[in-house]
C-alpha positions as CSV (number, residue, x, y, z in Angstrom):
1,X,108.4,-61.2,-92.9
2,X,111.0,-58.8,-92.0
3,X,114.7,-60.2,-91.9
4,X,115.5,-59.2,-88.6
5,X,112.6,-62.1,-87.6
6,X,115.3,-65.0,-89.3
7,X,117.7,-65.9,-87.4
8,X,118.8,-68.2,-90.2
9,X,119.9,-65.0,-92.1
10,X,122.6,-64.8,-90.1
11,X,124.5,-67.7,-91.0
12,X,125.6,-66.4,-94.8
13,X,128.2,-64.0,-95.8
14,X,127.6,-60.7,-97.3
15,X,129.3,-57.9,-98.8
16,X,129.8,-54.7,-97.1
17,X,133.1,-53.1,-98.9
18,X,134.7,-53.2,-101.8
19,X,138.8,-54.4,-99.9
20,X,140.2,-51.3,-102.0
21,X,138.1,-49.1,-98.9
22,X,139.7,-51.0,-96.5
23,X,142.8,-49.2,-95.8
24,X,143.9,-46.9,-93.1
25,X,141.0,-46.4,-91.0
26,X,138.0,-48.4,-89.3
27,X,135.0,-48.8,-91.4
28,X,131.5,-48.9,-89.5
29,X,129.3,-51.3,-91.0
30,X,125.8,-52.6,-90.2
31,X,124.3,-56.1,-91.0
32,X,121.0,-57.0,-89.9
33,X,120.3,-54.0,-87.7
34,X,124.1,-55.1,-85.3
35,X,126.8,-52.6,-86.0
36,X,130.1,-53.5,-87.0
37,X,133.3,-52.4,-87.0
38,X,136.2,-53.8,-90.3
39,X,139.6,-52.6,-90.1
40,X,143.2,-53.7,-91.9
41,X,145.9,-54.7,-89.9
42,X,149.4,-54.1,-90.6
43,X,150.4,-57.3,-92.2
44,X,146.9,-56.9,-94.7
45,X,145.0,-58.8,-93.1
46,X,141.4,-57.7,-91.7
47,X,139.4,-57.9,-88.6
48,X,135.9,-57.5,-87.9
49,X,134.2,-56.9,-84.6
50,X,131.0,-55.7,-82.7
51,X,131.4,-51.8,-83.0
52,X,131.3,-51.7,-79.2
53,X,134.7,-51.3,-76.9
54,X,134.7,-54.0,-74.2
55,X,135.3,-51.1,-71.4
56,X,132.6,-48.4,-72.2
57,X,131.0,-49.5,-75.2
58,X,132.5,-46.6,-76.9
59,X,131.6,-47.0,-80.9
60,X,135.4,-48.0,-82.3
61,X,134.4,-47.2,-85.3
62,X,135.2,-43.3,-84.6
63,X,138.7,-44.5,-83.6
64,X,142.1,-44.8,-85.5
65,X,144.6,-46.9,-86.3
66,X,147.9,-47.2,-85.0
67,X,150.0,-49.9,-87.0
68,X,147.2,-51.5,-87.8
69,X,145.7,-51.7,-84.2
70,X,142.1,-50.3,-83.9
71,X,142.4,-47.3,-81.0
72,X,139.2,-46.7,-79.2
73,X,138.8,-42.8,-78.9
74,X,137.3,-42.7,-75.3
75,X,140.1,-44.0,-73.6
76,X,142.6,-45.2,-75.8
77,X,142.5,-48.7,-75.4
78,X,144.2,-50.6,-78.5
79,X,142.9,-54.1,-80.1
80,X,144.8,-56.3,-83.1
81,X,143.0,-57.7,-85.7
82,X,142.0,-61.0,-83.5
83,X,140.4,-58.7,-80.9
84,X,142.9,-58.7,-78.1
85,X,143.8,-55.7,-76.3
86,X,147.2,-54.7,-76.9
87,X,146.9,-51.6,-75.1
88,X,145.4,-50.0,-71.6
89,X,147.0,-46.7,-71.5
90,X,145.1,-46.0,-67.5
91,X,147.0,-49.4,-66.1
92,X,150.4,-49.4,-65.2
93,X,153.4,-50.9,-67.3
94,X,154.2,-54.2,-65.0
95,X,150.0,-55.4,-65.1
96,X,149.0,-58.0,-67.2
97,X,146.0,-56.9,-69.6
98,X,143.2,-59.0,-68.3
99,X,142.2,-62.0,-71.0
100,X,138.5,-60.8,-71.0
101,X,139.7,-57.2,-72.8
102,X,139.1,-58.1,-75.6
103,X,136.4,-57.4,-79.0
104,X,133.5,-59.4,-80.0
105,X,135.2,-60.5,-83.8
106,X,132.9,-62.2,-86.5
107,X,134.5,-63.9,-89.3
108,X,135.7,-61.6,-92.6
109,X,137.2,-62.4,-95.6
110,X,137.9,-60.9,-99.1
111,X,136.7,-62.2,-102.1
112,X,136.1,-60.9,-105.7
113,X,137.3,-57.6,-104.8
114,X,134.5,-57.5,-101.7
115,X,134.5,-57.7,-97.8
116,X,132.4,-60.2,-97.1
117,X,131.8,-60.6,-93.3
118,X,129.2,-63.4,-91.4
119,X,128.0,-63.0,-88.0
120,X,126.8,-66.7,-87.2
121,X,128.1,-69.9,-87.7
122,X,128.4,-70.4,-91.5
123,X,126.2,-72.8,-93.1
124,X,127.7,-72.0,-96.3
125,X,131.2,-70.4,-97.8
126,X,130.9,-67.1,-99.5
127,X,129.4,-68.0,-102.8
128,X,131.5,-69.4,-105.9
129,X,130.7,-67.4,-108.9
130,X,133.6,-69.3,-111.3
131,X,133.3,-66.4,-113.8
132,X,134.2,-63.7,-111.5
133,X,137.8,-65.4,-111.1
134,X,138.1,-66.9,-114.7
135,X,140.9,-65.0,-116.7
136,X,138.9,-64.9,-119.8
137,X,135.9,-62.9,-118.5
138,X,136.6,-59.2,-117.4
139,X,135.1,-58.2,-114.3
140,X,134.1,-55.2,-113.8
141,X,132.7,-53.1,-110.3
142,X,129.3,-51.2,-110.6
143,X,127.9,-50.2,-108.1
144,X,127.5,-50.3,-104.4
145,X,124.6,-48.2,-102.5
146,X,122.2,-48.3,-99.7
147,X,118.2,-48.7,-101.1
148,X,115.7,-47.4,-98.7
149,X,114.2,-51.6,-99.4
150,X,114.5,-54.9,-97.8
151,X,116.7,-57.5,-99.0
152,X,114.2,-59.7,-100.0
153,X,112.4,-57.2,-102.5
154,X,115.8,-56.6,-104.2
155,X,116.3,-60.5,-105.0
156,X,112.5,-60.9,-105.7
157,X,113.0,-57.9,-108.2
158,X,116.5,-59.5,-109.9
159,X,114.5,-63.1,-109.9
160,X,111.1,-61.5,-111.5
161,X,112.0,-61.1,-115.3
162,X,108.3,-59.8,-115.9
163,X,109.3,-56.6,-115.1
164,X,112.2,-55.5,-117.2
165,X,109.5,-54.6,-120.2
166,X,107.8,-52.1,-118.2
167,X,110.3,-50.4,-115.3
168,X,113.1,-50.7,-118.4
169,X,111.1,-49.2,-121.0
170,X,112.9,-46.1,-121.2
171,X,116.3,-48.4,-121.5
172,X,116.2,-51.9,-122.6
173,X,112.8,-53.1,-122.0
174,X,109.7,-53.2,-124.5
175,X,106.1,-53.1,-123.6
176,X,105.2,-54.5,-127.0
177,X,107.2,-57.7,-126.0
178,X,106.3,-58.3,-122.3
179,X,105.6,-62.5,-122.7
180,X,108.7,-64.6,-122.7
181,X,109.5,-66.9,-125.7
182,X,110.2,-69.8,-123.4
183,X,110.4,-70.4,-119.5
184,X,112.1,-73.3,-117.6
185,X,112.5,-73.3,-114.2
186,X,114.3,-75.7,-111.5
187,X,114.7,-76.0,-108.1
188,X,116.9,-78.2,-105.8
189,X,117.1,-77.2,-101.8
190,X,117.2,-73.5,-101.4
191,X,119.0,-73.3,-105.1
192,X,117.0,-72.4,-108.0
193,X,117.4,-71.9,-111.5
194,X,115.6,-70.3,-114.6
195,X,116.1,-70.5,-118.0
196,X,114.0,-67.7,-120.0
197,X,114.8,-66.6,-123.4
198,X,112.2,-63.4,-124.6
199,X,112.4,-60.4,-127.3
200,X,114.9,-57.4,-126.6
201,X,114.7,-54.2,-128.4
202,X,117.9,-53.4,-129.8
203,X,118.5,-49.7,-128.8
204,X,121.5,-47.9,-129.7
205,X,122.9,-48.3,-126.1
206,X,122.5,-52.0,-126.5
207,X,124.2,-52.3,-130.2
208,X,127.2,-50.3,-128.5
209,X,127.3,-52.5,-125.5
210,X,127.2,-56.0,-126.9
211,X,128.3,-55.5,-130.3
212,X,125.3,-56.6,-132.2
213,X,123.8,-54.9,-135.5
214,X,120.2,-54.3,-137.3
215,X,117.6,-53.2,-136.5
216,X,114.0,-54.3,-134.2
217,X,114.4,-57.0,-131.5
218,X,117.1,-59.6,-130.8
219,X,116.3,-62.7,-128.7
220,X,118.3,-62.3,-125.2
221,X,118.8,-66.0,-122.8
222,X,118.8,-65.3,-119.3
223,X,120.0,-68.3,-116.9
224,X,119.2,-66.9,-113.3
225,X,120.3,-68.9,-110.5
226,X,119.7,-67.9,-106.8
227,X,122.7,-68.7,-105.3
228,X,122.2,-68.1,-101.6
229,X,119.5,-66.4,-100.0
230,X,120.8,-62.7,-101.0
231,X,122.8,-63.3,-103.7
232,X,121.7,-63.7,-107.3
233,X,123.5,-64.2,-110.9
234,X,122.4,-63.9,-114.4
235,X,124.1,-65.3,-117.4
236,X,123.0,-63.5,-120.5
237,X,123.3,-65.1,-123.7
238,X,123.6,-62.9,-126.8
239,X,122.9,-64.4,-130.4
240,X,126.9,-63.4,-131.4
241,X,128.4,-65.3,-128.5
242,X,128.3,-62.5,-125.9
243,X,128.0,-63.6,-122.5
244,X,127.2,-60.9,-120.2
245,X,127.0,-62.4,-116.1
246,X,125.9,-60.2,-113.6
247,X,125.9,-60.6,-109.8
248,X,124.0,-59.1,-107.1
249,X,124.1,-59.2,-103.9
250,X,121.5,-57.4,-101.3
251,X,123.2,-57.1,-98.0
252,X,120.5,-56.8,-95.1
253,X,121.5,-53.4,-93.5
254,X,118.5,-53.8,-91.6
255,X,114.3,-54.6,-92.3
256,X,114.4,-51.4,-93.9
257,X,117.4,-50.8,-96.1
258,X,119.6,-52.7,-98.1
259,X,123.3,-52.7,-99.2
260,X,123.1,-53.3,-103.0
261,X,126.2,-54.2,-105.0
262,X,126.2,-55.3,-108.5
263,X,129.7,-56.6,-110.3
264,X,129.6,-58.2,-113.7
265,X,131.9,-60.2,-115.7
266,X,132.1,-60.3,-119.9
267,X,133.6,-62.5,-121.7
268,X,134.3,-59.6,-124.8
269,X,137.2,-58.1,-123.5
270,X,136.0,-55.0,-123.4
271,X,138.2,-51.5,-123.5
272,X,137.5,-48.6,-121.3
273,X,135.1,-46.8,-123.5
274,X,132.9,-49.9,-123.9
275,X,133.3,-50.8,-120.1
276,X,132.2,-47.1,-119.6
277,X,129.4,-47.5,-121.3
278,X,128.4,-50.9,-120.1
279,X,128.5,-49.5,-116.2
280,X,126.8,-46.5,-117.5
281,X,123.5,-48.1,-119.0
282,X,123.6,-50.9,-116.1
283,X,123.7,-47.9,-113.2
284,X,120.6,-46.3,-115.5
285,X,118.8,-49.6,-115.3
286,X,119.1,-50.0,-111.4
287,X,118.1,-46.7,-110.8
288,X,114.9,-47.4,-112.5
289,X,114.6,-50.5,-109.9
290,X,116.3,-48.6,-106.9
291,X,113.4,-45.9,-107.5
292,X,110.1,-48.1,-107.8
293,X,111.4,-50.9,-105.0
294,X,112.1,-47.5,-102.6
295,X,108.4,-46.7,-102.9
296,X,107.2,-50.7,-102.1
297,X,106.3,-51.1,-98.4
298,X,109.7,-53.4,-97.1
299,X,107.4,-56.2,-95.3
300,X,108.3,-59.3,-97.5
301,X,105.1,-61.4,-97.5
302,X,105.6,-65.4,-97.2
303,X,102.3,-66.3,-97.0
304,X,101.8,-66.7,-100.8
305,X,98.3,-65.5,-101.0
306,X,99.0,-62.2,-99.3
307,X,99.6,-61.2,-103.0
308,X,98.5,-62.1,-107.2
309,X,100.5,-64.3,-109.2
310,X,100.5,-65.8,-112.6
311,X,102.6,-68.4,-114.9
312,X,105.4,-65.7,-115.2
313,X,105.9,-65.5,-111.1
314,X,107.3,-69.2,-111.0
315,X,110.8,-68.4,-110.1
316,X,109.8,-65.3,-107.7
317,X,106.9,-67.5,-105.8
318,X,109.4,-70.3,-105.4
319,X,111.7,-68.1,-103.4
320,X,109.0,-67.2,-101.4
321,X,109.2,-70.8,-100.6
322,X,112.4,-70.7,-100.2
323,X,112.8,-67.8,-97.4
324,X,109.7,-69.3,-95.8
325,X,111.6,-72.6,-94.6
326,X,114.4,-70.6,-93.4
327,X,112.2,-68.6,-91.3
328,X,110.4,-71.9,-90.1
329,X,114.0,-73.2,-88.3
330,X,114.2,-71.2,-85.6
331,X,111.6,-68.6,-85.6
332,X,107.9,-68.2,-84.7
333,X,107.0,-66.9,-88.8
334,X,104.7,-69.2,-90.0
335,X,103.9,-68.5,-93.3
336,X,101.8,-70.2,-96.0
337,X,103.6,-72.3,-98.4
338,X,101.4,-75.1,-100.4
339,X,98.5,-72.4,-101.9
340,X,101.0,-71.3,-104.7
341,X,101.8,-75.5,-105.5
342,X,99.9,-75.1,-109.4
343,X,102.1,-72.3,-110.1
344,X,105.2,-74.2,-109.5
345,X,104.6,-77.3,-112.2
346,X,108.0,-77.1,-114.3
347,X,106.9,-76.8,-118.0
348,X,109.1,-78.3,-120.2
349,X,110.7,-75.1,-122.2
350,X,109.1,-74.0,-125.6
351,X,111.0,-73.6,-129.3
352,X,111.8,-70.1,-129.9
């Protein structure tokens, strides 16, 4: 499967800025291989369009603003944040600006700090992620970076705890402790849940980032959820009460590359060393992902026995499940999605 083949896809929100970038200028943007063009108007509040001037198609993303209009630089032609021309400067004073001048605008909001923009009709609201707003966690930006990767192999990545004892080794994975203590796993529509709970080594990184002491392993809980399609949150239970959530979202740029963003929130209160150190470690661990999933061929595979699987792919084959009945809608991808049916029995969870 590549993305582009889902028309489905297109009915989400995604990130694509953090609002801080938003300020005096146009911002190109690209979201499932359709450029896009997000400026601020003058009154704060943002428009989003096809990066295309109705006249000559000119790219308005090379333009400027002029109190919060977007200027196109081929002939000057102005547009407000709803997408009507303001301004012909080639027609003379007295003539009405014809009704059709006017940009092709998608929905945008803001949200957590992000742009979020949708270029269909919304099937869903940009996602709720309670502890991103709660008072008492601390959120904190991470990162935000194109991966030469499709979407679907950064969320099949976030969803597959298997891996973090072997692409983490060198940072908070073990090799000596790759099986998982315990493993439930849910599913209800296109949302589905995990909860895992297996060994982690406590490294000197990890004692400074969570606050825990001694020596040898401690026993991390991860609660994964797939909240949409592309986005993806962990809640990380430490032994002392630590809850550590990340979130992250994989904005389709196109089949090829994908907009990554990761933003957590900590319910510690941490101070600007410790946040320091906790975006520190977190940007060495995604780099260690970022560089294996650039070297995986993007093509997503649906059809479940394109590829292995054991016990421990449960959550990662059910979202194979999950993007193949999205691409069934309106599409002609027809993948497999009964052969993988043992796999997906829901165990009840073991004693740690």
């Amino acid at each position: 499967m590549l993305v582009s083949e889902v028309p489905a896809f297109k009915e989400y929100w995604y990130p694509v800025a953090y609002s801080a970038d938003i300020t005096d200028k146009p911002r190109a943007v690209r979201l499932l291989g359709d450029n896009y063009v997000v400026w601020r108007g003058a009154d704060g509040s943002l428009g989003c369009a096809v990066d295309e001037c109705p006249h000559r198609a000119a790219r308005l993303s090379q333009g400027w603003l002029e109190n919060g209009e977007i200027v196109c630089p081929y002939h000057g032609w102005a547009f407000n944040t709803a997408g009507a021309c303001t301004r012909i400067p080639q027609q003379d004073d007295d003539m009405p600006i014809p009704p059709r001048a006017r940009t092709l605008n998608i929905l945008v909001a803001e949200r957590y700090g992000l742009v979020w923009i949708c270029a269909g009709m919304p099937r869903a609201d940009i996602p709720d992620l309670p502890e991103a707003e709660d008072p008492s966690f601390t959120l904190l930006h991470e990162l935000m970076e194109v991966w030469t990767t499709s979407a679907p192999r950064v969320i099949d990545n976030a969803l597959d705890l298997a891996h973090v004892a072997w692409t983490h080794r060198n940072t908070i994975g073990d090799t000596s402790a790759s099986q998982f203590l315990s493993f439930e796993i849910n599913r209800e529509g296109h949302k589905l849940t995990s909860r895992v709970s297996y060994k982690a080594r406590l490294t000197e990184a990890l004692k400074a980032n969570t606050g825990l002491t001694g020596e040898g392993f401690t026993v991390r809980w991860t609660n994964n959820e797939l909240v949409q399609p592309f986005v993806y949150k962990d809640v990380m239970e430490y032994e002392n009460g630590l809850r550590h959530v990340l979130f992250k979202t994989a904005t389709p740029v196109d089949d090829t590359h994908t907009l990554f963003c990761q933003f957590i929130a900590r319910n510690d209160d941490p101070d600007e060393k410790k946040q320091a150190g906790i975006i520190a470690l977190d940007r060495q661990i995604q780099s260690e992902d970022r560089e294996l999933l650039n070297n995986i061929r993007p093509e997503f595979p649906l059809d479940t026995r394109t590829e292995m699987h054991t016990r421990s792919d449960r959550m990662t084959v059910e979202y194979r499940k999950i993007l193949a009945e999205l691409a069934r809608e309106n599409s002609s991808v027809t993948p497999d999605a009964d052969w993988a049916r043992p796999f997906m029995t829901r165990p009840k969870p073991e004693k740690v």
